[in-house]
N, C-alpha and C positions, 0 to 999 in steps of 0.2 A: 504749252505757251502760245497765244494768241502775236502774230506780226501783223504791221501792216507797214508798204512801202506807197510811199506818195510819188502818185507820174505825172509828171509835167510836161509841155512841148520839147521838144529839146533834151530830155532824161535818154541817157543811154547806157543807163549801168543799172538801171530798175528789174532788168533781168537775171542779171548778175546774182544782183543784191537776194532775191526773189529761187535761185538756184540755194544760195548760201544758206538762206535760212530754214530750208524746208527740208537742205540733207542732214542740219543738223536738231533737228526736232520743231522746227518753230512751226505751227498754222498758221501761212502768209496769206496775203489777201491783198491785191493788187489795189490801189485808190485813187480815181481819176481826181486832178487840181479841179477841177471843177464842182466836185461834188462838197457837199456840204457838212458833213457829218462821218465823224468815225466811228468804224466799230469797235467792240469792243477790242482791247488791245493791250497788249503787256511792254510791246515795244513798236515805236513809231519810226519809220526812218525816211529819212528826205535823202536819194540817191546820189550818185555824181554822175556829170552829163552837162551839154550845155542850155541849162532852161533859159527859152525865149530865144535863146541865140547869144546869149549873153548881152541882149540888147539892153542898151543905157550905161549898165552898173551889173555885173556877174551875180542873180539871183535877186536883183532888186525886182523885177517884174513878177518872179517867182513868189516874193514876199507877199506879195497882194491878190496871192490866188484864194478863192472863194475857201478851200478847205484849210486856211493857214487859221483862220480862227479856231477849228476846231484844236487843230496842232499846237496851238499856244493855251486853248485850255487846259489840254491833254498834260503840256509840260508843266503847267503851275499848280496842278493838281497832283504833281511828286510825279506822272509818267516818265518811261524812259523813252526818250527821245535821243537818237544817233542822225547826225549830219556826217556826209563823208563826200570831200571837195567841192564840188558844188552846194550840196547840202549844208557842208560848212559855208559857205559863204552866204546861203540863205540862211542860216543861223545869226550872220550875225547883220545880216540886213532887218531880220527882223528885231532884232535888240536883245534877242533871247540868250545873243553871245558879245560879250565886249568886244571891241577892235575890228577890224578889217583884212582883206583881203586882195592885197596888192597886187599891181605886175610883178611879175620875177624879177629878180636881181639884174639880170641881161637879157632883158625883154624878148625870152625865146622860151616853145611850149617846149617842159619836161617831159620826159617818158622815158621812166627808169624803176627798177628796184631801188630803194635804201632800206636803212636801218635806222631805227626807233627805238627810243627807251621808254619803258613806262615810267613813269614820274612819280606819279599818285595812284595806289592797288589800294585807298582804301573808298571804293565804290564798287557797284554791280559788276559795271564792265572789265575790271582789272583783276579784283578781288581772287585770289587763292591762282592765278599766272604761274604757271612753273617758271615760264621765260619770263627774264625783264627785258630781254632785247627779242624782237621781230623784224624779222625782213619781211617789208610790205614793198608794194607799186604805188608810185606815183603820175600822173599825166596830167598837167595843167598848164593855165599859161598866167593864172593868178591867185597864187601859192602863198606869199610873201604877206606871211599876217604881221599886223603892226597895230601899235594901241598908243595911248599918249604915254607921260608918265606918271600920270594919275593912276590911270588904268591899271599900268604893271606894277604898279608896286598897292592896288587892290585884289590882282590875281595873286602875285605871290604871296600877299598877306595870307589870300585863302584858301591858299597847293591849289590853283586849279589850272596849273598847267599838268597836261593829261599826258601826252609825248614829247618830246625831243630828238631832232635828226641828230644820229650820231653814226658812229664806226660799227663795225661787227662786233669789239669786246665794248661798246656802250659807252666810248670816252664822246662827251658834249662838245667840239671844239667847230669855230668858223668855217675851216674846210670840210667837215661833213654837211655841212650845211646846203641844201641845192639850189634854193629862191631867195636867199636874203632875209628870210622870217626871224622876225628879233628875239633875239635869244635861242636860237635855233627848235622854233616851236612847231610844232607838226599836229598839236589838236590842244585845246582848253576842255573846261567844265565849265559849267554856271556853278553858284555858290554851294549850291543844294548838292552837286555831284549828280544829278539825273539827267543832265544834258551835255552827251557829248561832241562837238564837232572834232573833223581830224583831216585831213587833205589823205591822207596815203589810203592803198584802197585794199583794207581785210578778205574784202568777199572775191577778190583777185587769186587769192592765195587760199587755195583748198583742196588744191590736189598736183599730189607730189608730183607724178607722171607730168603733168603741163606747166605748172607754174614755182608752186610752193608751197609749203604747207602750215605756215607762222598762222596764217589767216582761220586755218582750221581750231587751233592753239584759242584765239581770241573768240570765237563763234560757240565753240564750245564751252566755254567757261563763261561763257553771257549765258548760255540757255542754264549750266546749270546753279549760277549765281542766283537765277530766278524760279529755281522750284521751291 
């Protein structure tokens, strides 16, 4: 399986991301925002990090880099396409994801482990999960997605909430909650279910000796969703 990980100024998890996918089968291929064209690819991803500096708007300058066109063909043509916190917020600066990406609840950057439920397994990324709850990391300082209520009640119409912060046994309640994100949301899909964004960081979590190993769980079961 073909990766590719898009680097922007300010990307600082593109290594990470680029580690994660290559221990577990993927051919990655590093892809300067500048360049114009993808390669071939099975999965596309837009990292976490602070692109641009988060100057203006968190990933709004990122939206308008030269390879985003390519990125938006790639995802309307059924590709799978993974944002993960920054990346989600360039997801939905590009429109390719409903709602936004708020300050936190208490206007101070996270940097923690929580726990996640899967919401919706039936797509690539989820599909056939022994676990429905993961311990992932988070580190941002605008977390706190929020949409109208137009919006949510067109996402739940169509499951495409992907995650939920919750507890260790998976109970969804306001105090697991770490940003304020409505409904205690932690990642969406587009309609299609081939575009995921998600703020908590998978590729964090891949080896038990340093971090975790949930991440390895979710990595694993992407590559083999897509053989």
């Amino acid at each position: 399986m073909n990766s590719s990980v898009i680097i922007f100024p300010g990307s600082n998890c593109d290594r990470d991301m680029d580690v994660a996918l290559k221990k577990f089968g993927f051919k990655n291929q590093m892809i300067w925002h500048n360049d114009s064209e993808l390669p071939k690819s099975d999965l596309v991803v837009l990292p976490g990090g602070f692109s641009y500096g988060d100057y203006l708007r968190c990933g709004s300058m990122a939206s308008k880099s030269k390879i985003i066109d390519s990125v938006i063909k790639f995802a309307k043509s059924g590709g799978l396409l993974l944002g993960i916190c920054n990346g989600f917020q360039i997801l939905t600066e590009t429109k390719l994801l409903p709602g936004a990406l708020l300050r936190n609840k208490y206007s101070k950057f996270i940097c923690k482990n929580v726990f996640v439920k899967i919401n919706n397994s039936e797509n690539k990324y989820f599909k056939n999960l022994k676990k429905n709850v993961l311990e992932l990391h988070i580190a941002h300082n605008e977390g706190n997605f929020f949409c109208s209520n137009d919006q949510m009640r067109e996402i739940e119409d169509n499951n495409q909430i992907a995650i939920n912060y919750c507890d260790q046994k998976g109970q969804v309640e306001d105090n697991f909650n770490p940003n304020g994100a409505i409904k205690n949301i932690a990642g969406i899909f587009n309609k299609q279910k081939n575009i995921l964004g998600m703020m908590p960081h998978p590729e964090r979590m891949i080896d038990n000796y340093l971090s975790g190993e949930d991440g390895s769980f979710f990595f694993q079961n992407l590559i083999n969703n897509l053989k």
